[in-house]
C-alpha positions in Angstrom: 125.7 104.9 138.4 124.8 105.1 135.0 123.3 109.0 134.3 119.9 109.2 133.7 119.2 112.1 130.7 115.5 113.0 129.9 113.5 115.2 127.2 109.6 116.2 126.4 107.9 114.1 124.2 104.2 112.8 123.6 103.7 109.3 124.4 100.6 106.9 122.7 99.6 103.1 123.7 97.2 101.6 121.7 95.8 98.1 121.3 92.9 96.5 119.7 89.5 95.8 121.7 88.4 92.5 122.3 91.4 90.8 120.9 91.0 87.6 122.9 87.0 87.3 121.6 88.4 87.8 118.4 91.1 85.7 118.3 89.0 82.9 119.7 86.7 83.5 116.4 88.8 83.7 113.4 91.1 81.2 114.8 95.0 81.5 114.5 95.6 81.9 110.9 93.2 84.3 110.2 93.8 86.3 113.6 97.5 86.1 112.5 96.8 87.8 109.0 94.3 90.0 111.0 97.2 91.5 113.5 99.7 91.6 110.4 97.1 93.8 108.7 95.9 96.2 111.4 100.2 96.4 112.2 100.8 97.7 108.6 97.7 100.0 108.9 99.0 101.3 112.2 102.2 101.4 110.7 100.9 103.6 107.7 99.8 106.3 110.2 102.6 106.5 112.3 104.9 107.3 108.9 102.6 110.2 108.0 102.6 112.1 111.6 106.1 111.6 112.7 105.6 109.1 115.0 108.5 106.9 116.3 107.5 103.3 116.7 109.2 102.0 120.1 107.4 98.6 120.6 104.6 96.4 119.3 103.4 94.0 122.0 100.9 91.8 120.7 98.2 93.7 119.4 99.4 97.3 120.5 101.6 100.0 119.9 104.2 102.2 122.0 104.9 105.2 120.1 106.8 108.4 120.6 106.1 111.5 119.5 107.6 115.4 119.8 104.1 116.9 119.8 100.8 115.5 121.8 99.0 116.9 119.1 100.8 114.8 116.2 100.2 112.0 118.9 96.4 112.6 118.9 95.5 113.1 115.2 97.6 109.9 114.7 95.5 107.6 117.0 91.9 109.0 115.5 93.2 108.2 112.2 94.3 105.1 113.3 91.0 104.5 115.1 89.2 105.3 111.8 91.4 103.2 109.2 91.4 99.5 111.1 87.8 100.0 110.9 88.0 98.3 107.5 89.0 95.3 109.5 86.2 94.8 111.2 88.1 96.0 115.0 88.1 98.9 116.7 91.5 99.8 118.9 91.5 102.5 121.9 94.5 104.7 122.7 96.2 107.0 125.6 98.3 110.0 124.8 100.3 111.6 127.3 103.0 114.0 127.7 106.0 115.1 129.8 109.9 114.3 130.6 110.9 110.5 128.7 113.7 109.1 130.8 116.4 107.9 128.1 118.9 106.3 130.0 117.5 102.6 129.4 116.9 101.1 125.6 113.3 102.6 125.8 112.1 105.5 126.8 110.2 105.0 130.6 108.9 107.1 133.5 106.0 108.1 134.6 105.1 109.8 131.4 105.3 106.3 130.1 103.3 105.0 132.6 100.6 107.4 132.3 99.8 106.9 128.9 99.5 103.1 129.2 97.3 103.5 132.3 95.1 106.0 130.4 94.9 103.7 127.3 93.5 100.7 129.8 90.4 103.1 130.7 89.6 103.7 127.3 86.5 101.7 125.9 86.0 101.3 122.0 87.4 103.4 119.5 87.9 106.1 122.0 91.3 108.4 122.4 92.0 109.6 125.8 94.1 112.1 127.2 94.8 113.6 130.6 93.4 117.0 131.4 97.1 118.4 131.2 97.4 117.2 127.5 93.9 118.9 126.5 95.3 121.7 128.0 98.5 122.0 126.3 96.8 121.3 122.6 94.1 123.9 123.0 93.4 126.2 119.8 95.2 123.4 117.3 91.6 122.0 115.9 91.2 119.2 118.9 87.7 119.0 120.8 87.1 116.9 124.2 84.4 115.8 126.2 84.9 115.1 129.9 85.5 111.5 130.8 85.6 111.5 134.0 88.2 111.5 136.9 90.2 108.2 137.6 92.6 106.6 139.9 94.9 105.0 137.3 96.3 101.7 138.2 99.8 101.7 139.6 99.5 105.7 139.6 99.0 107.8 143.1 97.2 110.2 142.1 94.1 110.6 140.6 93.6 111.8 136.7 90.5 113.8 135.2 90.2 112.4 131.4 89.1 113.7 128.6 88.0 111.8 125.2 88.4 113.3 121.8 85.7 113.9 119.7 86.6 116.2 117.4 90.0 116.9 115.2 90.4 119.2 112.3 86.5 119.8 112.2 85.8 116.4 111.6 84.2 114.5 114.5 85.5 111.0 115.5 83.2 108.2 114.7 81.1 106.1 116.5 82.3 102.0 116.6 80.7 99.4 113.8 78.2 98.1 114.3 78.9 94.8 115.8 77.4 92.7 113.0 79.2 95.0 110.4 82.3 94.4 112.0 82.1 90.8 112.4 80.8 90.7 108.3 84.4 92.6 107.6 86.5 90.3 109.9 84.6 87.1 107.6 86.7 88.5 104.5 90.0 88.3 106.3 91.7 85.3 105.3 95.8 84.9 104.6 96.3 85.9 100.4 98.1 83.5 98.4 99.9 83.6 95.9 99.1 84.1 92.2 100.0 80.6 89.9 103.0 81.4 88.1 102.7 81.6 84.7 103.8 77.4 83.3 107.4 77.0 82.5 107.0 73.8 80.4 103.5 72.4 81.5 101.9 72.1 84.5 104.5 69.9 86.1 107.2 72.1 85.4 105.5 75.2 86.7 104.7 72.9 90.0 108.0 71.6 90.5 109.1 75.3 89.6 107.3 77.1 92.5 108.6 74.1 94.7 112.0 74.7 93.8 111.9 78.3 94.1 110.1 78.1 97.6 113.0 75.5 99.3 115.0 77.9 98.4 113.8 80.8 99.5 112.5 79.5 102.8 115.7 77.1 103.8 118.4 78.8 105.9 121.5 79.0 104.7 121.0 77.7 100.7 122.1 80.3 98.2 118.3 81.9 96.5 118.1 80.5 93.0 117.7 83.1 89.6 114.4 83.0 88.6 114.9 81.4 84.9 112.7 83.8 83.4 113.5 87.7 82.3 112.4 90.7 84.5 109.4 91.6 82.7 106.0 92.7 83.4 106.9 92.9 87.0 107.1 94.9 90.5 110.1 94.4 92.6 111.5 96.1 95.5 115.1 98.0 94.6 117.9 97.9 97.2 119.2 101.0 98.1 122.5 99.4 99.7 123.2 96.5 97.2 121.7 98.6 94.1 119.8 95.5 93.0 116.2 94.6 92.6 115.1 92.3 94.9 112.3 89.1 94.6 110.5 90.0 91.2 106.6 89.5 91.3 105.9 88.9 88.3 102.0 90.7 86.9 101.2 88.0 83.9 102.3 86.9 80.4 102.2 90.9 78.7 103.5 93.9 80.0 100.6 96.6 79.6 102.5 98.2 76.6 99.7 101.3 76.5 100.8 102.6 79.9 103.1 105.5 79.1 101.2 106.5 75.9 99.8 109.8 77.6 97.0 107.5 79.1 97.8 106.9 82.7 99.7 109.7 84.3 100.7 107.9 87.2 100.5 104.0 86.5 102.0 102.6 90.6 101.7 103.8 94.0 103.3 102.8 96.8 101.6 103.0 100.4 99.3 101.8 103.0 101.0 98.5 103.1 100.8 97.5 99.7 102.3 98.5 96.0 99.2 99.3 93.7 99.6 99.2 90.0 97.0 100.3 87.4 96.6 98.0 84.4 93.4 99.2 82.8 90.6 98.2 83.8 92.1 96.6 86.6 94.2 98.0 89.7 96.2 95.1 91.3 97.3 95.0 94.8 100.8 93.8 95.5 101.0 92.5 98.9 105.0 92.7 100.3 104.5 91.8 103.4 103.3 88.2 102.2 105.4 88.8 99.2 102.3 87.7 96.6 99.6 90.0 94.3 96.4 89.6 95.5 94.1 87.2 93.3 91.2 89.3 93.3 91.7 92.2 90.9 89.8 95.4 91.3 87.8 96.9 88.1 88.8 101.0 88.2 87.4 101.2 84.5 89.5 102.8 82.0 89.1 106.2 80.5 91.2 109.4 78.7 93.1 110.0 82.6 93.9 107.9 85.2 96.6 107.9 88.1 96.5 105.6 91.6 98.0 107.6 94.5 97.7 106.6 98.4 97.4 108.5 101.9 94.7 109.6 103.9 94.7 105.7 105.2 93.1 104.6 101.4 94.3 104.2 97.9 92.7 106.6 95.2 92.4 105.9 91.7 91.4 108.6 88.8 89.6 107.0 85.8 88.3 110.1 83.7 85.8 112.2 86.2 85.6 109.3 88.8 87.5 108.8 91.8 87.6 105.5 93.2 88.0 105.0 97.1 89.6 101.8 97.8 89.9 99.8 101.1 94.0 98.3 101.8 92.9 95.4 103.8 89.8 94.7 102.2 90.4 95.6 98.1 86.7 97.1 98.2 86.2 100.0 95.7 83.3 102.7 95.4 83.3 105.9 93.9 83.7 108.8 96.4 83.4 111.6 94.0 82.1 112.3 90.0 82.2 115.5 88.1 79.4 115.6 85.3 80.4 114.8 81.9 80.5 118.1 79.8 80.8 118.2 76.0 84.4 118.2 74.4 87.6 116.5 75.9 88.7 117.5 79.6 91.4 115.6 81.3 91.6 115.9 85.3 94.9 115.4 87.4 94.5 114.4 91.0 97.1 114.8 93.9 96.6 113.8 97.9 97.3 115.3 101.0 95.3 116.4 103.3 92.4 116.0 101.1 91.7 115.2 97.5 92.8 117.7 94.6 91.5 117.8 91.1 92.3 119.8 88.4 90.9 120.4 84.8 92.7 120.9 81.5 90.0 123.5 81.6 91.5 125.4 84.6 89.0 124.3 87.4 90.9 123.4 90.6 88.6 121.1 93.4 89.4 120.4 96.9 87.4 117.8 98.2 87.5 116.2 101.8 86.4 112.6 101.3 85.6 112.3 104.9 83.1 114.9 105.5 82.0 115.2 101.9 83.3 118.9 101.6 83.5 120.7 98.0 85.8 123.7 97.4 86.0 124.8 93.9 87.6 127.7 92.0 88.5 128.8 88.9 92.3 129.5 87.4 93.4 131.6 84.7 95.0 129.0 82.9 95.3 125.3 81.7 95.9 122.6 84.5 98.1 120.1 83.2 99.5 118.4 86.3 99.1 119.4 90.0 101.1 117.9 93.5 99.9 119.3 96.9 101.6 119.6 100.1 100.4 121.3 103.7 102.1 124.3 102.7 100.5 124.7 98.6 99.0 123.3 95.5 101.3 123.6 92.7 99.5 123.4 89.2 101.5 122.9 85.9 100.0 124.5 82.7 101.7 122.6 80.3 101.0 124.9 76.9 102.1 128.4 78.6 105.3 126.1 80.4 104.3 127.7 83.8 103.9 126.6 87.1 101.3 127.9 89.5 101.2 128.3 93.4 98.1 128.4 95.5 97.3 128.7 99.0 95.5 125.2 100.3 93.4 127.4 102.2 92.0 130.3 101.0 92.7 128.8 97.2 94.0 132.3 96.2 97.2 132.3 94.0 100.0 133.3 95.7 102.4 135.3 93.6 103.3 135.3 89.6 103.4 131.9 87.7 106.7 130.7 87.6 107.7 130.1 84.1 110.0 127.4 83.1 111.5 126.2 80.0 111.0 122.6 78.4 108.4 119.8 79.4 106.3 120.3 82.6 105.5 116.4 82.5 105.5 115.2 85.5 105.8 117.3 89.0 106.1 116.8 92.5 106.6 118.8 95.6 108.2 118.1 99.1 109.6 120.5 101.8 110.7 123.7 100.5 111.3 121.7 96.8 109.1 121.6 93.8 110.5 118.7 91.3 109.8 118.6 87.3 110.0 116.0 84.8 111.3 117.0 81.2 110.5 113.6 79.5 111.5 114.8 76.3 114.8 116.4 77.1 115.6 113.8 80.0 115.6 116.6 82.8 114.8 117.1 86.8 114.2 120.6 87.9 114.2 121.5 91.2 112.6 125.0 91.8 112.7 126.4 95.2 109.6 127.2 97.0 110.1 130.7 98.2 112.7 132.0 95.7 111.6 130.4 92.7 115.3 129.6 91.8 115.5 126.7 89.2 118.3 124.0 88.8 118.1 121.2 86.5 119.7 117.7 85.8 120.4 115.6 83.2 118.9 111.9 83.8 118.0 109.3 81.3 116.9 109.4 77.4 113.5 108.0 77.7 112.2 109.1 81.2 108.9 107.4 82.2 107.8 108.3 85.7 109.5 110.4 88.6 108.9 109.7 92.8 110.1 112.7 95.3 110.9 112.1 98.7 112.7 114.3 100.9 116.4 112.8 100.2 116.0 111.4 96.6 114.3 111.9 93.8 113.9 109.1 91.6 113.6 108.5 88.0 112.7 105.8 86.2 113.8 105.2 82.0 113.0 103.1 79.2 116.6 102.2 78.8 116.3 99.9 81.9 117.9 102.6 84.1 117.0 103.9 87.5 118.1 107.5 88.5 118.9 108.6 91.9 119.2 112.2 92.5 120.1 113.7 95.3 118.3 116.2 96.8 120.4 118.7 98.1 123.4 118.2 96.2 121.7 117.2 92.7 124.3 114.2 92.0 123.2 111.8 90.5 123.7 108.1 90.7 122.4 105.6 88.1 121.5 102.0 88.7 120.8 99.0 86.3 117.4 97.4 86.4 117.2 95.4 83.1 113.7 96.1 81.9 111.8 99.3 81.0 111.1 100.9 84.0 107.3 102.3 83.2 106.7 103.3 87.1 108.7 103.7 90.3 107.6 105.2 93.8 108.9 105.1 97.6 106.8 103.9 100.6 106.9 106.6 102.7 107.2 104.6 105.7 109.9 102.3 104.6 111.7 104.5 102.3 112.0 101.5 99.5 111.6 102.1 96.0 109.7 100.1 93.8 109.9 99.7 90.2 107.2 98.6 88.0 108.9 96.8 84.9 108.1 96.1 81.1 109.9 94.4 78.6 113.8 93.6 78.9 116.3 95.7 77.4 119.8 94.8 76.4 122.7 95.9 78.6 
C-alpha cells in the first residue's frame, strides 16, 4: 500500500457566477477570450500572494496555499480585479491536513473548500468558522453566514463571509447592466498589420507565410526577413535567445532613454506595457499580438509604467493614470497641483502607490480607498522602489540612499551613502539593487547591514529589472546582463538591438526586452 504523507495548507476553489448565462450570451469566441482573460487575471493574483495553482477546471481555480490568510486576501483581490470584465466569481477557503500521496493534493480539507465555494452567492468569499478563527487579529472582518450542511460532508458547517481585509471593505457586485456593458467590449484582439514588405501583396503573402509556419506541426519557424528593431520579444532563459519578435511600428522611439521616461516597459497583469509618448501600448502574449487600440497617457518632463495591485500605472508629470488589463480603459486616479519651477516625481508600487518629488516630498496613496499620506524628507528624491518591508529613496546629488518605514513614514537609520550614479534602483528581499549607467555598475546593498558589492555589466546600460534570483540589465550594445543574485556572476547574452527596456513577469519569471535599432555583432 502506497503511504499516504500529509501537511497544513490553505485550500481556495473559485469559479465564475453565472458562467453558463454568460456563455450562452457572448457566444463561444468571445466567452473563449472572456475565460482566457479572467485566467490571466486570476493568474496575476495567485503570483503576488504565493499561491500554488493545482487545477483550472473550466472557469475555476484550485489553489494551494501555506497560510488561509494569503488564501483569503488573494480571492478578494481576485473578486475585485475580474470586475473589469464585466463577472463576478465566488470562492471557499479552507484549512487543515492536504493528503499528498496522489498527483493532487485531496481530503477532506479539499473537499471542504469546494463545498463551501458552492454556497457562496456573487462576489462573496466564504470560510468556515475554524478558518475565521485561526486568522483573527491579521486585518480580516466576517459577517455570519449562516450554518450549512455541505453537500457530500456529515457534518454541518457555520460560515462566515468576508467583508473586510486590510481596512478596506469588499465590494458589492456590478450592477447587472454595468456588467453586461463591460462584457460588450470583450472581443478576441487581433493582430496589428505588419508593416509592407514590398506592397500590399507582399506584406499579405508575408503574414501568410509566416502564420503556416508558425501554426503547422512539425515545419521548421521561418526568420522573420526583417532586423529586430523597434520591438518587444520574450528572452529565453534556457536557449538564451529572443523568442517571436512583435514588432511596435516603422521607428524606434529614439527619445526614450534621454532622461525622459524613467521606466519605459512593464511587465505584469497579463500583458507587456510599453510607453511611447503619448501613447502606452499593450502587448498581449497570450494571443501573441499588440493591441490595436493605443492608450493616450500624455507626455510630460517624468513618466514610468509599472504594474501590481491588479492594474497598470503610468506617471506622466503630476498625473497618475489607472489603467484596466482586460479592458485598456485609462483615468486619472491621482494629480498633485502644478507649482512654479521644475519638479520631477518618481513613482514605485506595492501595496499602494508611492510618489516622490525632486523637491523631497514622499506620498503614499491607496488608490482603492482614496487614502493620502504625505511627508516631508530632508533631501532630494531622485528615484524611489518600495517593498512590504521599506521605501527606499535615492537622492541623486548627495549620492545617498534613504530608508523609511512604509508605516509610520519615519526614516529608519542614517542615509546610506554610495559612490557613483544612483540611476536606477530596485529592491527585493533583504537586497536593495543600483544602476550606475555611467560607469556600467550593479550594486547590491544589503538591507540590514548596509554592506555594498558592485559589478561590472555593460558600457551603455539602459534599464535594470530585480527579481529575487536575477537581476537584469539591459545595454545599448545589444547585450543583455544576467546577474546573479546571491553569487553576483554574471552571464551575458546577445540580443542584437539596443536594448532601451527589459523587465520579468512576476508570475512567469520571463524577461522581456524592449528593442531599438540594430547593432553590429
Amino acid at each position: 500500500m502506497q503511504r499516504r504523507s500529509g501537511s497544513l495548507g490553505a485550500v481556495l476553489f473559485t469559479d465564475i457566477v453565472d458562467s453558463t448565462a454568460i456563455a450562452a450570451e457572448m457566444g463561444n469566441t468571445r466567452w473563449s477570450e472572456l475565460v482566457a482573460r479572467h485566467h490571466r487575471i486570476v493568474r496575476n493574483q495567485l503570483g503576488r500572494s504565493g499561491g500554488r495553482e493545482i487545477d483550472t477546471a473550466g472557469d475555476g481555480f484550485f489553489v494551494i496555499f501555506e497560510r488561509p490568510a494569503d488564501a483569503i486576501r488573494c480571492a478578494v483581490a481576485a473578486v475585485e480585479a475580474v470586475r473589469a470584465l464585466g463577472i463576478e466569481i465566488r470562492a471557499g477557503v479552507s484549512f487543515g491536513e492536504l493528503d499528498r500521496s496522489g498527483q493532487k493534493p485531496s481530503g477532506l480539507v479539499v473537499n471542504t473548500a469546494a463545498r463551501v465555494m458552492a454556497v457562496a452567492g456573487s462576489s462573496e468569499v466564504l470560510v468556515p468558522v475554524s478558518v475565521k478563527e485561526i486568522v483573527s487579529g491579521v486585518g480580516i472582518s466576517f459577517s455570519e453566514h449562516g450554518t450549512h450542511h455541505l453537500k457530500g460532508l456529515d457534518e454541518e458547517f457555520r460560515l462566515f463571509r468576508v467583508t473586510e481585509v486590510d481596512g478596506a471593505p469588499t465590494a458589492p457586485p456590478l450592477d447587472s447592466e454595468a456588467a453586461a456593458e463591460r462584457r460588450r467590449e470583450i472581443f478576441p484582439t487581433g493582430r496589428r498589420r505588419m508593416p509592407l514588405l514590398a506592397g500590399a501583396a507582399a506584406g499579405a503573402l508575408a503574414l501568410v507565410v509566416v502564420g503556416v509556419l508558425m501554426f503547422t506541426g512539425g515545419a521548421e519557424p521561418a526568420e522573420d526577413p526583417r532586423p529586430l528593431r523597434n520591438a518587444v520579444a520574450r528572452f529565453d532563459v534556457e536557449t538564451g535567445e529572443v523568442r517571436s519578435p512583435l514588432y511596435l511600428g516603422d521607428r524606434p522611439f529614439g527619445g526614450a532613454f534621454a532622461g525622459d521616461i524613467d521606466r519605459a516597459v512593464s511587465a505584469g497583469e497579463g500583458g507587456v506595457w510599453v510607453l511611447q509618448p503619448p501613447f502606452l501600448l499593450h502587448v498581449d502574449p497570450l494571443h501573441e499580438d499588440i493591441r490595436s487600440d493605443q492608450i493616450d497617457v500624455g507626455t510630460d518632463e517624468s513618466q514610468s509604467v509599472h504594474t501590481g495591485l491588479g492594474k497598470v500605472w503610468v506617471l506622466t508629470g503630476r498625473t497618475v493614470y489607472e489603467v484596466h488589463p482586460a479592458t485598456d480603459e485609462a483615468t486619472i486616479v491621482y494629480q498633485l497641483p502644478r507649482p512654479a519651477g521644475l519638479i520631477t516625481l518618481s513613482l514605485a508600487v506595492s501595496d499602494a502607490l508611492w510618489l516622490g518629488t525632486s523637491d523631497g516630498t514622499l506620498i503614499r496613496f491607496d488608490p482603492f480607498s482614496g487614502d493620502e499620506r504625505i511627508t516631508e524628507i530632508d533631501s532630494s528624491i531622485g528615484g524611489l522602489a518600495a517593498t512590504r518591508d521599506g521605501v527606499w529613496l535615492t537622492d541623486i546629488v548627495a549620492g545617498t540612499i534613504t530608508r523609511v518605514d512604509p508605516e509610520t513614514l519615519d526614516v529608519i537609520g542614517k542615509p546610506i551613502s554610495l559612490e557613483g550614479g544612483l540611476d536606477r534602483i530596485g529592491a527585493i528581499g533583504r537586497y536593495v539593487w543600483v544602476l550606475d549607467r555611467q560607469v556600467g555598475t550593479v550594486t547590491r546593498i544589503d538591507a540590514s547591514s548596509g554592506a555594498d558589492r558592485d559589478v561590472r555589466v555593460g558600457d551603455e546600460p539602459t534599464e535594470m529589472a530585480v527579481t529575487e534570483d536575477a537581476v537584469w540589465v539591459g545595454d545599448r550594445d545589444g547585450w543583455l546582463y544576467q546577474v546573479d543574485s546571491a553569487t553576483l556572476d554574471v552571464a551575458r547574452h546577445r540580443v542584437g538591438a539596443e536594448v532601451l527596456g527589459v523587465d520579468v513577469d512576476a508570475t512567469e519569471g520571463s524577461p522581456w526586452v524592449y528593442v531599438g535599432d540594430p547593432v553590429g555583432r
